[in-house]
C-alpha positions, 0 to 999 in steps of 0.5 A, a space after each residue: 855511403 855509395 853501395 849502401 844496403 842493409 836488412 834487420 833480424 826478423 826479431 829486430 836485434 841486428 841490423 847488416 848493412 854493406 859500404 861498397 866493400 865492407 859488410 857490418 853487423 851493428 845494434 840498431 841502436 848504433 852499438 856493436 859494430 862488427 866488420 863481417 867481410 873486408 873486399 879492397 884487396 880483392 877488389 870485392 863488392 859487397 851488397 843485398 845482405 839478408 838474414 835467415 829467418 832464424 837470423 842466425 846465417 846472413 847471404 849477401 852478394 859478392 861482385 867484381 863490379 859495383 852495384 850500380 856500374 856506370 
């Protein structure tokens, strides 16, 4: 997907990633897909997620414009 970016858990048990405007946690074996953060309706842009070390807080990157602007 355009935008994509994604990190795993320091112990390897999440996996989050981002579409242009969604940010998911999931299973590295694909199961457990959660939507963390929803941006259509605001026009949001979503990249560069990293867990803590611990894992358990995600920062990411909220835009108004994409990731790669044209």
């Amino acid at each position: 997907a355009r935008g994509l970016f994604s990190d795993i858990s320091m112990n390897g048990d999440k996996l989050v990633f981002t579409t242009e405007h969604e940010l998911y946690l999931i299973n590295p074996d694909g199961t457990n897909l959660q939507l963390l953060a929803r941006g259509f309706r605001d026009n949001k842009y979503f990249f560069l997620p990293s867990f803590s070390p611990d894992g358990s807080q995600i920062a990411y990157v909220e835009s108004d414009q994409p990731a790669f602007a044209q």
